[in-house]
C-alpha positions as CSV (number, residue, x, y, z in Angstrom):
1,X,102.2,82.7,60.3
2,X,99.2,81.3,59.0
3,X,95.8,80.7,61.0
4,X,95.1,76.4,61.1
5,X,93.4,74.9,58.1
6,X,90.4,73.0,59.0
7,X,91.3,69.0,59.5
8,X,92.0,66.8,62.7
9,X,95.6,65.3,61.6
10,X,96.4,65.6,64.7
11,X,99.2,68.3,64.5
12,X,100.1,71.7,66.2
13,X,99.8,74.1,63.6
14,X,100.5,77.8,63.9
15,X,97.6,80.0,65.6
16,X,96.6,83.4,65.6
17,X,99.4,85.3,63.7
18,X,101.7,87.8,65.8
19,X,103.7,90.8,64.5
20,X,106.9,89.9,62.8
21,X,110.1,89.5,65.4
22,X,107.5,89.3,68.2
23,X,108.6,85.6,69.0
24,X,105.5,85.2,70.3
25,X,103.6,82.0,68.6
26,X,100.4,79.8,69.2
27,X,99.8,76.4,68.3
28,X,96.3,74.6,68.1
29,X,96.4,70.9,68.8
30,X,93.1,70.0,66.5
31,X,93.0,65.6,66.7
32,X,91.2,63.0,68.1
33,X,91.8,61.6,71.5
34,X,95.0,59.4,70.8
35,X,96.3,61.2,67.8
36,X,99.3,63.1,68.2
37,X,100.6,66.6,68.3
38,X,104.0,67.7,66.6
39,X,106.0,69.6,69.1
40,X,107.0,73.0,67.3
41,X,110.3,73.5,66.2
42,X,112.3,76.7,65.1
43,X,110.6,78.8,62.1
44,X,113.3,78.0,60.3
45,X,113.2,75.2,57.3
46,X,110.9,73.0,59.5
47,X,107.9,76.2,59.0
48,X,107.1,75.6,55.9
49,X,107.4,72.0,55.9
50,X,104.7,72.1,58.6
51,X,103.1,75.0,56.4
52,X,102.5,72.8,54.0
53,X,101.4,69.8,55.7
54,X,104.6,67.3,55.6
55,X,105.9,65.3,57.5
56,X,107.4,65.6,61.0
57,X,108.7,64.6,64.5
58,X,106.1,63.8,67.2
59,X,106.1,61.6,70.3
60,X,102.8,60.8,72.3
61,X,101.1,63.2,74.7
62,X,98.4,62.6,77.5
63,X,95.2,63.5,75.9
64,X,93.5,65.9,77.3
65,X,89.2,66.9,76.8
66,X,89.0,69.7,74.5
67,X,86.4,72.3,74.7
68,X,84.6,74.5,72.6
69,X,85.8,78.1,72.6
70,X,83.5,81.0,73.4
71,X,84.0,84.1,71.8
72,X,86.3,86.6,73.4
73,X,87.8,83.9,76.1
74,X,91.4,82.9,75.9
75,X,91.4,78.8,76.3
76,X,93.5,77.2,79.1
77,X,96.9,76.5,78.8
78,X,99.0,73.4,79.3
79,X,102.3,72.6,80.4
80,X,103.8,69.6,78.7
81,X,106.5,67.3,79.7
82,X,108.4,65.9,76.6
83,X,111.0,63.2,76.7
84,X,114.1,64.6,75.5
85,X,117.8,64.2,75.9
86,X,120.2,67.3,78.1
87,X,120.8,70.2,75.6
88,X,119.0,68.7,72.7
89,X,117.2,71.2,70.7
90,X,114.5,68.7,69.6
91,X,112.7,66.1,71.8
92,X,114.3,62.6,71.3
93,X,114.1,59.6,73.1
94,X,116.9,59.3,75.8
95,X,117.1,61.0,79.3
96,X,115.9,64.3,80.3
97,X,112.9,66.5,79.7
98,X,111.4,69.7,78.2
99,X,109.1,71.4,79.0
100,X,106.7,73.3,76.0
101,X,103.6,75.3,76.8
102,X,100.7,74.2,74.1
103,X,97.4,76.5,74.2
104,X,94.6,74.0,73.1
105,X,92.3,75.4,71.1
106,X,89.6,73.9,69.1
107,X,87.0,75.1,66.0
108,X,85.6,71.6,65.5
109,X,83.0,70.0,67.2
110,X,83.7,69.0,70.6
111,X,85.6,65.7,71.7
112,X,84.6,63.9,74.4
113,X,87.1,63.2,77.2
114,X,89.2,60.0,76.7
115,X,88.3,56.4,78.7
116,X,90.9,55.2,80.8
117,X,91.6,52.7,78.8
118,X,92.5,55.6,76.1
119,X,94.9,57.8,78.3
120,X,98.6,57.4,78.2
121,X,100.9,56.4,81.2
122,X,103.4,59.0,82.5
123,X,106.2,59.7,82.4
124,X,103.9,61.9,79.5
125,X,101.6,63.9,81.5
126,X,99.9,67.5,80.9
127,X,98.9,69.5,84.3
128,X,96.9,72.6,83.7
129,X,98.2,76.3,84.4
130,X,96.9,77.8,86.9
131,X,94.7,80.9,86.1
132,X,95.9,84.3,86.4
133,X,94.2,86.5,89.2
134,X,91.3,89.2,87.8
135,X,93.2,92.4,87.0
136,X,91.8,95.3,89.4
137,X,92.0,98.6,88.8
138,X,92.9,102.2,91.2
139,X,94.0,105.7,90.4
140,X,96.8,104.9,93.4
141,X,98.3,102.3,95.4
142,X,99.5,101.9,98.5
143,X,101.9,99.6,99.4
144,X,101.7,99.2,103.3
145,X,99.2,99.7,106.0
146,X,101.1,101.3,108.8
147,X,100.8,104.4,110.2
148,X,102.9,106.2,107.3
149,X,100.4,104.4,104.8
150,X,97.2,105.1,106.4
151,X,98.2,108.9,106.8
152,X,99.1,109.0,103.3
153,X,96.0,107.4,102.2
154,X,93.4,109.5,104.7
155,X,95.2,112.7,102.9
156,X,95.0,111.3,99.4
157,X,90.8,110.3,99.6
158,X,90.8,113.9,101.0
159,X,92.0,115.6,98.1
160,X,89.2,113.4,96.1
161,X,91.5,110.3,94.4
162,X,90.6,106.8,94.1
163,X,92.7,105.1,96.3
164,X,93.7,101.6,97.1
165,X,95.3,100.1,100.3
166,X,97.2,97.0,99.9
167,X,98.5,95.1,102.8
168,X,98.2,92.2,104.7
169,X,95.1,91.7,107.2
170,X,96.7,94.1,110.2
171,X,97.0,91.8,113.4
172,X,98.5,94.7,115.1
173,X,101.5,93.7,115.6
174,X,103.7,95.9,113.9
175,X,106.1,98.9,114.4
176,X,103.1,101.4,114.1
177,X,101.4,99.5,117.3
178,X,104.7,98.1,119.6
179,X,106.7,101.7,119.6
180,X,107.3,103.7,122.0
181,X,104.2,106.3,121.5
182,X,105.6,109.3,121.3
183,X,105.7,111.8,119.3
184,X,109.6,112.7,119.8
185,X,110.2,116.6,118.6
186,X,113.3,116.4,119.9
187,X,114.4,113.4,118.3
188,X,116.6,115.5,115.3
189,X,120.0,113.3,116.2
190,X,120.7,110.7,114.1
191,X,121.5,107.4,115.3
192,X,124.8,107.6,113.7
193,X,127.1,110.4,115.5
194,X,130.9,111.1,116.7
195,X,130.1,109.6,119.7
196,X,128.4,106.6,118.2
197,X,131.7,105.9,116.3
198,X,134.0,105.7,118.9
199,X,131.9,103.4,120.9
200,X,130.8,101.1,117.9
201,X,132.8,98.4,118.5
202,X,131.8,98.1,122.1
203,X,128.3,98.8,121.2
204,X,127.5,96.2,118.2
205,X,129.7,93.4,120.1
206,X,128.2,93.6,123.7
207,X,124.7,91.6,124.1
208,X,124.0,94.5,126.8
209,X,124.3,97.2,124.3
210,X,121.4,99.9,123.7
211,X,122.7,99.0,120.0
212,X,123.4,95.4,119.0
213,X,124.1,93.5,116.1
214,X,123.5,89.3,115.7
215,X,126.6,87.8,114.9
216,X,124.8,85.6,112.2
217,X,124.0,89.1,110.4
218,X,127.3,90.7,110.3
219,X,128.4,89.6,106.6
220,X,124.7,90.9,105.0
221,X,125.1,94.1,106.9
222,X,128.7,94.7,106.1
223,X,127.8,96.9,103.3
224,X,125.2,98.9,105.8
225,X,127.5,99.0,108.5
226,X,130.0,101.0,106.0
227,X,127.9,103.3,104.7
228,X,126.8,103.7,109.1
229,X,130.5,104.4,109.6
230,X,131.3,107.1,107.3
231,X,127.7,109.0,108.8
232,X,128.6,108.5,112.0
233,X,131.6,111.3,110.9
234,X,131.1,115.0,111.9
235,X,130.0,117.1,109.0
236,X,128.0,113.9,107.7
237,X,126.2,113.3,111.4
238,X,125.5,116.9,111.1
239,X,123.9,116.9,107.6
240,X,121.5,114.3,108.7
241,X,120.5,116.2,111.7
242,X,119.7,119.2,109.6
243,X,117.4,117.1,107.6
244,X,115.5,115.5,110.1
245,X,114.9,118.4,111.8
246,X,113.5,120.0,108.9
247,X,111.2,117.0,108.8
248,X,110.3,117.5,112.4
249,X,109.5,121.4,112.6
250,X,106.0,121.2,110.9
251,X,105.2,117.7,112.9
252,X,103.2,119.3,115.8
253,X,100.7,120.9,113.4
254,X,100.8,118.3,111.3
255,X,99.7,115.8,114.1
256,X,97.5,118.2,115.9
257,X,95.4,118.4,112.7
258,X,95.2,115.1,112.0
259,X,94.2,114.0,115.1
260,X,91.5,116.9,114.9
261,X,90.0,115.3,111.8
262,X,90.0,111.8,113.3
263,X,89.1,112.3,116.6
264,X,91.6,111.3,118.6
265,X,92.6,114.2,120.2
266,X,92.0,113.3,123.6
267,X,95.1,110.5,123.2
268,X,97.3,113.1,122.7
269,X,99.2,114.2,125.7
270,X,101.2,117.0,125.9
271,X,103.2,116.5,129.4
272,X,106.7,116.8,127.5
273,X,109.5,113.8,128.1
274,X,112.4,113.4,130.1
275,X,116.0,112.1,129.7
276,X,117.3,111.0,133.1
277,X,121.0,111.4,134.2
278,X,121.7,108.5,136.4
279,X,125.2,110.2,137.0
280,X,126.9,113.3,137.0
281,X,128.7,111.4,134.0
282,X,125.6,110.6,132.2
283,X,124.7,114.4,132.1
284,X,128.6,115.5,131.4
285,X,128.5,112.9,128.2
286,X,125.6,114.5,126.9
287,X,125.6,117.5,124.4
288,X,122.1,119.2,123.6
289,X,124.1,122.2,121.6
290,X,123.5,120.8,118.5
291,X,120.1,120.0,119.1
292,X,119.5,123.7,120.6
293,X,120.6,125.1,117.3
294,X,117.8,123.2,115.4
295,X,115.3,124.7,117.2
296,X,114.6,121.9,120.5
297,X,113.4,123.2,123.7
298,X,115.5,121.4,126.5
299,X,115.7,122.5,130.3
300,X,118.5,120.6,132.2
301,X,116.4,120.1,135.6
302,X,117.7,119.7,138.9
303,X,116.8,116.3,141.1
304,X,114.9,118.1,143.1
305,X,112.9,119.6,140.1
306,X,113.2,116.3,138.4
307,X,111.2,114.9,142.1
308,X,108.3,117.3,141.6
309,X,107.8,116.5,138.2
310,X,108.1,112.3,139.3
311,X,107.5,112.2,142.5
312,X,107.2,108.3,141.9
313,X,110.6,108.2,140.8
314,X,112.2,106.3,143.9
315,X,114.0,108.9,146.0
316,X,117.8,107.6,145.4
317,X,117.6,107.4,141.8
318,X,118.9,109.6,139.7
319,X,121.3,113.0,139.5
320,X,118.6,115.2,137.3
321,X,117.4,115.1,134.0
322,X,116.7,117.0,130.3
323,X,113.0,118.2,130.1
324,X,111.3,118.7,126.6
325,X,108.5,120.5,127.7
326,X,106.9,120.6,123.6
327,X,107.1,116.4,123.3
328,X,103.5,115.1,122.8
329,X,103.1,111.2,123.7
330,X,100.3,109.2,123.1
331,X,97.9,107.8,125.7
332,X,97.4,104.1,123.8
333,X,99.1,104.0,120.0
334,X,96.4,101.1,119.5
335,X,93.3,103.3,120.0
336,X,94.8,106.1,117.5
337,X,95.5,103.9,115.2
338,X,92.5,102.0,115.0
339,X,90.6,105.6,114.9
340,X,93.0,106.4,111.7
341,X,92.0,103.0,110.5
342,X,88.4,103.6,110.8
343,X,89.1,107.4,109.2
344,X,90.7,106.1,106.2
345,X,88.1,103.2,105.5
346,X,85.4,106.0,106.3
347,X,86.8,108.1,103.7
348,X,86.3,105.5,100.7
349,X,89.6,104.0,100.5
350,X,89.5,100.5,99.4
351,X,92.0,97.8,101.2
352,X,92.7,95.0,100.0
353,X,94.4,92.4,102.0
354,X,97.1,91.5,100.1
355,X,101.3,90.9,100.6
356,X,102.8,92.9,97.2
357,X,106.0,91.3,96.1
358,X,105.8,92.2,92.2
359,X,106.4,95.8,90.7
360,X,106.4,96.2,87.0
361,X,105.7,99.2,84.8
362,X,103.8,98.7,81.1
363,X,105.2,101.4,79.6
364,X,101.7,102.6,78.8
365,X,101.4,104.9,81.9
366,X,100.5,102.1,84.4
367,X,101.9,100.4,87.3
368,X,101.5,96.4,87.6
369,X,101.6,95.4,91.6
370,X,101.6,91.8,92.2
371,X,101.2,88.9,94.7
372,X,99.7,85.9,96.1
373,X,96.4,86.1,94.1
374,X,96.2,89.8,93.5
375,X,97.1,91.9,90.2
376,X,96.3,95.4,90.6
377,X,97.2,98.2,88.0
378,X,97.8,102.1,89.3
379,X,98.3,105.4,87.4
380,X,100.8,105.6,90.8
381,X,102.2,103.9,93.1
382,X,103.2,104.9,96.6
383,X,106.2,102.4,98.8
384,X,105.0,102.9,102.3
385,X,105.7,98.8,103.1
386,X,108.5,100.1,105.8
387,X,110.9,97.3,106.5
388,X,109.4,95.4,103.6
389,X,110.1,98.2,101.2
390,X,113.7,97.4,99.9
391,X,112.6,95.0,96.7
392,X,110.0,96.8,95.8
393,X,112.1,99.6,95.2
394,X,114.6,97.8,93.4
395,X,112.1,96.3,91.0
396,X,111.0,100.3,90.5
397,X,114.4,101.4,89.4
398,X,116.1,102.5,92.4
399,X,118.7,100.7,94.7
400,X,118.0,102.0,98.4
401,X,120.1,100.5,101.3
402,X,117.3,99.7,103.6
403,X,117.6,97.6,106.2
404,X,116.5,96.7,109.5
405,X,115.9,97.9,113.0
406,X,114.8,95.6,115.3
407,X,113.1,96.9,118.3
408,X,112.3,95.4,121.4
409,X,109.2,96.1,124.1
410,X,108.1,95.1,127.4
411,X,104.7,95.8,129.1
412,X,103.4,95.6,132.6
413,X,99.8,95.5,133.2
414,X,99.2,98.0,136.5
415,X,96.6,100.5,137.2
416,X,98.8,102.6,139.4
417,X,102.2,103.8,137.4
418,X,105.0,105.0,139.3
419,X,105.8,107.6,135.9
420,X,103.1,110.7,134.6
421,X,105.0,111.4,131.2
422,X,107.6,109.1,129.3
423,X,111.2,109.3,131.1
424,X,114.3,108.1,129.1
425,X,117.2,106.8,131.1
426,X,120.1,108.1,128.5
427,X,123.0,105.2,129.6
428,X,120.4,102.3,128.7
429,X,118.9,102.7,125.9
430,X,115.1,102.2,126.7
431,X,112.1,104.3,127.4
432,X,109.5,103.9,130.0
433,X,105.9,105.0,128.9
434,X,103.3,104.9,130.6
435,X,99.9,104.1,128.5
436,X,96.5,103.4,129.2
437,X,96.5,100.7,132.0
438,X,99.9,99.6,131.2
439,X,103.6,100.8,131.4
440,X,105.9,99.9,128.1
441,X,109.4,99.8,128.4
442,X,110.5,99.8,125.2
443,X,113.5,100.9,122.1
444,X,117.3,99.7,121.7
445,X,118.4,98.6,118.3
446,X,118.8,95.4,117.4
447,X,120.7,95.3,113.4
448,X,119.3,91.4,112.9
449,X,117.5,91.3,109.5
450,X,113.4,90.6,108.8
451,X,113.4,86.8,109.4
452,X,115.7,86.0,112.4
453,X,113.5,85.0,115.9
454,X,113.5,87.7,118.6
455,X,116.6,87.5,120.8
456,X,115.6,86.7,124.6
457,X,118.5,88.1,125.5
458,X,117.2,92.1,124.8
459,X,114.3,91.5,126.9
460,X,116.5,90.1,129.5
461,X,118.6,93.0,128.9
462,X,115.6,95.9,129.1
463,X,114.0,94.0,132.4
464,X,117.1,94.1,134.2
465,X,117.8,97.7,133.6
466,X,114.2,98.8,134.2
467,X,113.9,97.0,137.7
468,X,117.5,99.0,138.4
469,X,115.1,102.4,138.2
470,X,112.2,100.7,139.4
471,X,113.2,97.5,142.2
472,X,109.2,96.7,142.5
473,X,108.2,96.5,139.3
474,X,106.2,92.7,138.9
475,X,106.8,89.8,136.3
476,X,105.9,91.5,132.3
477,X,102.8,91.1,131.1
478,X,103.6,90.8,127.3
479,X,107.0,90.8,125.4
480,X,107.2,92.3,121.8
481,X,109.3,92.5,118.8
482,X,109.3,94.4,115.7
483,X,110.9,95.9,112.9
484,X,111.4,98.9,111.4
485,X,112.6,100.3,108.3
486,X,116.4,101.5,108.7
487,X,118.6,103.5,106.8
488,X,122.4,104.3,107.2
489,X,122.2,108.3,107.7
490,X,118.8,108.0,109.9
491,X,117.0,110.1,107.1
492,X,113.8,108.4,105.7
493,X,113.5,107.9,101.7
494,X,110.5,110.0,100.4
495,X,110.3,111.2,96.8
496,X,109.5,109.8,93.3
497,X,111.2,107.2,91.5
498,X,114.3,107.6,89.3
499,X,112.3,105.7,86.5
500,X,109.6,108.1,86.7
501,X,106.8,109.8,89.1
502,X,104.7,107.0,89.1
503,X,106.5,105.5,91.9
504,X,106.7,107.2,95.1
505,X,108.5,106.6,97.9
506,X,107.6,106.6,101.6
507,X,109.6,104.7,104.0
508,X,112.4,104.6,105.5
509,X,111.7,106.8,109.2
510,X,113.3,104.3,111.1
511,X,112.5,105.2,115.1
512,X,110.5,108.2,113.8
513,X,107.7,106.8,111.9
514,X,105.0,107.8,114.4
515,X,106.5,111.0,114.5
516,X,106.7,112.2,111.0
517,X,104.1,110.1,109.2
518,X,101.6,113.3,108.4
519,X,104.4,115.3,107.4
520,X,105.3,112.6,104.8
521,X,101.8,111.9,104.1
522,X,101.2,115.5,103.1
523,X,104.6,115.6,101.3
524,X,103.4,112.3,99.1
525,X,99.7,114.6,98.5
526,X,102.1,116.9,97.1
527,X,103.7,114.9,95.2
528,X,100.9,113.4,93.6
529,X,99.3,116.4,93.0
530,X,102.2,117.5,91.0
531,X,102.9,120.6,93.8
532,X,106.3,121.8,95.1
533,X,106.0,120.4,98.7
534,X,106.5,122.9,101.5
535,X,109.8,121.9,102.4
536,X,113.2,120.9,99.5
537,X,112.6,117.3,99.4
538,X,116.2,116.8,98.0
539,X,117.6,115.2,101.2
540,X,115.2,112.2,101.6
541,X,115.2,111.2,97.8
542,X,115.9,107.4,96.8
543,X,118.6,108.5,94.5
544,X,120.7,110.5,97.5
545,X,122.8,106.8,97.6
């Protein structure tokens, strides 16, 4: 292709010369206000006809001003609405359109913008593109501002990279603020079990269940629930216990550190947790051997023990209870995480308030993240978006089958608790915690999607049930739902891309993402850092499905 020959004839001609096969072309419309462009046609026997200045097909155009160029400064671009008839490969008069992108470019003087007498009536009409957001630059991204992002990016600025946070403004809203505050060493079951199976149809198909599923959802998360079902079998539930637990062993160091560094030790509050019997059947149904073999500490406790440990616990309530006497709960999630907030900012990370729906890689080393006016390129990339996680990674390379947790809370303003330490009644489903100035009652499992409204009914459900342990508890203060990042065998994904290092992934935790975030934080430094982490990462890896 040949650069434009000097002239105003009014014609596209071909501009700035690509590589051969590129099919990447330029045309300059060079005229004067009425004169007319040609539209471009296949370089086939109609290129050098143009080439050499002869005679072609055109149809009218709006005019549009033309401005000089400045050196180094790519002109705008136009999109251009030609009459042409349905599967033509030429405009012609008749029905339909085409659309063609001409880049207006100009090395004559200027033109002056047409009168209104001069411009042309639709249906021709040129609208401008709109421009593409400045380019910004940062040794790593983060997609996601929960806790599991802003632990990952505190430990990242520490070991001295340039780091940028991308993620909505917070409201506070989220999984990270509306969970149940503790952080649950115990936790090392999966959610899918033996027992789980044989209940499953009672439990997804109740509206009382501890585990629910919205009837509008059930043909999206067919393919979830199957992959659920064959976890929930014995040597698979098993795996995924062995996994989490591994996760879980280094937690209390992890958090105890962390918490050091930002200052927020005095929220932590080591009074362990109880799961309370109801019945002798509630405490014959449940197993703890499996759990003992991972390395929990659980004391079955009598009802008198359980009375001197709650003595607020009304007096007819309740056959006795599991104590985990190592469980660590948090005195307000919203203070710690507004201190981890003010940590991370105070350690030079940059955020930039921003939803990321595009991933692209250039080939060159770099990662492209994209979104409602932002454009950022990364050396790497770290997923920590939670339940938002799922097309990111599929643009990355890797098909993960996350879905969605939906989890429900309920909080009573009252100065005066009847509970000291978090107490878990094990038939419903729920936990009460009590928090600064406040009791929460909050958990089940809603499987509902990201966009559906809350359901009433698990509120209904969780205030029923917590006035059955409590009869004089008053009206709730403030109802919450959330979602959080699910996956079939309760394990969380963490571990690079299949495409490549430069994506990493961080999500995934499900009801343990308070729990295990500075474990995966430091796992993701590791990563990064190009170290063998501490523990086989193997289990939690995108490519496990």
């Amino acid at each position: 292709m040949t650069s434009p020959q000097a002239g105003s004839d009014g014609v596209l001609r071909p501009y700035a010369p690509h590589s051969a096969g590129s099919g990447l072309k330029h045309f300059v419309y060079r005229g004067g206000v009425n004169q007319v462009p040609e539209i471009p046609k296949a370089p086939n026997k109609g290129a050098a006809r143009r080439a050499s200045g002869g005679p072609s097909r055109s149809l009218p155009v709006s005019p549009v001003p033309i401005q000089p160029l400045k050196a180094g400064v790519m002109p705008p671009a136009y999109s251009v609405l030609l009459p042409c008839r349905i599967g033509s490969p030429r405009p012609t008069a008749g029905t339909g359109f085409m659309c063609a992108q001409l880049r207006f470019m100009q090395t004559a003087p200027c033109i002056p913008p047409p009168s209104a007498q001069q411009r042309v009536s639709p249906p021709f009409q040129v609208a401008p593109m709109p421009a593409l957001p400045h380019m910004q630059h940062s040794e790593i991204a983060i997609v996601g501002a929960g806790i599991v992002g802003l632990c990952t990016a505190l430990r990242l600025a520490d070991q001295g990279h340039d780091v940028a946070l991308l993620a909505p403004e917070d409201d506070e809203s989220g999984a990270s603020y509306g969970n149940a505050g503790v952080i649950a060493d115990y936790a090392v079951m999966p959610v899918g079990t033996p027992d789980v199976l044989r209940s499953l149809p009672r439990l997804l198909f109740d509206r009382d269940s501890p585990l629910a599923i919205r009837k509008t959802a059930i043909f999206t998360l067919a393919p979830w629930l199957l992959r659920f079902t064959r976890e929930c079998l014995p040597a698979r539930a098993a795996a995924n216990a062995q996994a989490i637990a591994a996760l879980m062993a280094p937690t209390p160091a992890a958090w105890a550190a962390m918490a050091d560094q930002i200052g927020s030790t005095a929220l932590l509050k080591p009074q362990g947790s109880l799961y309370l019997f109801e019945t002798e059947k509630d405490q014959r149904r449940t197993d703890f051997t499996l759990s003992r073999r991972l390395g929990v500490r659980v004391d079955i406790i009598s009802r008198a023990e359980l009375g001197q440990l709650e003595p607020g616990l009304p007096a007819h309530m309740g056959h006795g209870a599991a104590f985990f006497p190592n469980t660590v709960t948090l005195h307000d999630p919203r203070a710690m995480l507004r201190l981890l907030r003010a940590a991370v900012m105070a350690a030079g990370v940059h955020h930039i308030p921003a939803r990321i729906t595009g991933l692209a890689r250039d080939g060159q080393g770099h990662v492209t993240l994209t979104g409602a006016g932002i454009r950022l390129r990364a050396h790497k990339v770290v997923l920590a978006a939670g339940a938002w996680s799922r097309d990111l990674a599929r643009q990355a390379g890797d098909k993960v089958p996350l879905d969605t947790e939906r989890g429900y809370h309920l909080e009573y303003d009252m100065a005066d608790q009847p509970l000291t330490r978090q107490m878990t009644p094990v038939s419903r489903g729920f936990y009460f915690c009590p928090m600064a100035g406040r009791l929460r009652v909050a958990g089940t499992v809603e499987l509902g999607g990201l966009n559906a409204p809350a359901a009433p009914n698990r509120w209904t459900v969780m205030e029923r049930g917590a006035r059955t342990i409590f009869p004089d508890l008053p009206d709730p203060d403030r109802r919450w739902m959330g979602c959080r990042p699910s996956l079939p065998d309760s394990r969380p994904v963490i571990g690079p891309s299949a495409r490549g290092a430069d994506v990493i992934h961080a999500y995934g935790h499900g009801h343990l993402g308070l729990t295990l975030a500075p474990v995966t934080a430091q796992i993701v430094a590791d990563l990064v850092a190009e170290r063998a982490p501490a523990l086989d990462i193997a289990p939690y890896r995108p490519g496990r499905f």
